[in-house]
C-alpha positions as CSV (number, residue, x, y, z in Angstrom):
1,X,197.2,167.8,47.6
2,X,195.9,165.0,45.1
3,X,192.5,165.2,46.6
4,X,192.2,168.2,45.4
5,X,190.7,166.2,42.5
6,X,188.8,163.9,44.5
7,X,185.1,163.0,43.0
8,X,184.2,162.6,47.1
9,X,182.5,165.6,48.8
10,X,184.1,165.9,51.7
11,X,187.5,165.9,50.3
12,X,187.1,167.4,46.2
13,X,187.9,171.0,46.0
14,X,185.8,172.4,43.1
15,X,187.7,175.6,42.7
16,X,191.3,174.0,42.1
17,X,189.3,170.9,39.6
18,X,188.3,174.0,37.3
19,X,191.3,175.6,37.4
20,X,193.7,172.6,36.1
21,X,194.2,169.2,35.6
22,X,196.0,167.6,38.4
23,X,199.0,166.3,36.2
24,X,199.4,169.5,35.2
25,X,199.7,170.6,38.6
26,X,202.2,168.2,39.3
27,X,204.1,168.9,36.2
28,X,204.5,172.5,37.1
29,X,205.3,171.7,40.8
30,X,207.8,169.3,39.9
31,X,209.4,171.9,37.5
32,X,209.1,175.2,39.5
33,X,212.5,175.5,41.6
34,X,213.4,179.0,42.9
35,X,216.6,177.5,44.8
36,X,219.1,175.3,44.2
37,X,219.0,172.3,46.5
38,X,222.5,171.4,46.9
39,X,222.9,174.4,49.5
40,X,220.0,172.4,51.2
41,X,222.9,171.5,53.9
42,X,224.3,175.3,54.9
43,X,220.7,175.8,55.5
44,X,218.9,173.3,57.1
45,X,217.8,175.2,60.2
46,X,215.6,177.8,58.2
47,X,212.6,176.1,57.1
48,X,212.0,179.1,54.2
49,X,215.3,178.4,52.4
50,X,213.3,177.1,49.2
51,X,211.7,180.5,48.6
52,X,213.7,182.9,50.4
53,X,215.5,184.4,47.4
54,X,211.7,185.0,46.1
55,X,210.1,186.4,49.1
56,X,213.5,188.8,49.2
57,X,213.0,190.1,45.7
58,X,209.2,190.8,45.7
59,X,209.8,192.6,49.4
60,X,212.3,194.6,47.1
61,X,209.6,195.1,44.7
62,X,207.6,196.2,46.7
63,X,209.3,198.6,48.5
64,X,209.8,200.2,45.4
65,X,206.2,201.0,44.4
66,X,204.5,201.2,47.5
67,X,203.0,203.5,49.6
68,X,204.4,203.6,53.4
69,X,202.7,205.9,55.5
């Protein structure tokens, strides 16, 4: 992910340079949390357990305004 940044070619990504700065990438990665990690433990067999809570509440969401056919 930090050569994102990368001055080089074949390993810069000018889309994510523009976008931010790479500390403040890594400042907001470092603070964005959407589970707490001392159930890490109960749940070490499903690899989604970080965002599982999220991706439940936007399929919610989503179900709610959506059209099924």
């Amino acid at each position: 992910q930090r050569m994102y940044w990368s001055n080089d070619v074949d390993l810069g990504c000018p889309v994510v340079k523009v976008t931010m700065s790479q500390n403040r990438y890594l400042k907001m990665k470092s603070l964005l949390h959407f589970q707490d990690n001392s159930w890490t433990d109960e749940n070490k067999n499903d690899k989604g357990f970080k965002i599982r809570l999220l991706i439940t509440e936007i399929r919610a969401q989503f179900q709610k305004f959506g059209v099924f056919g």
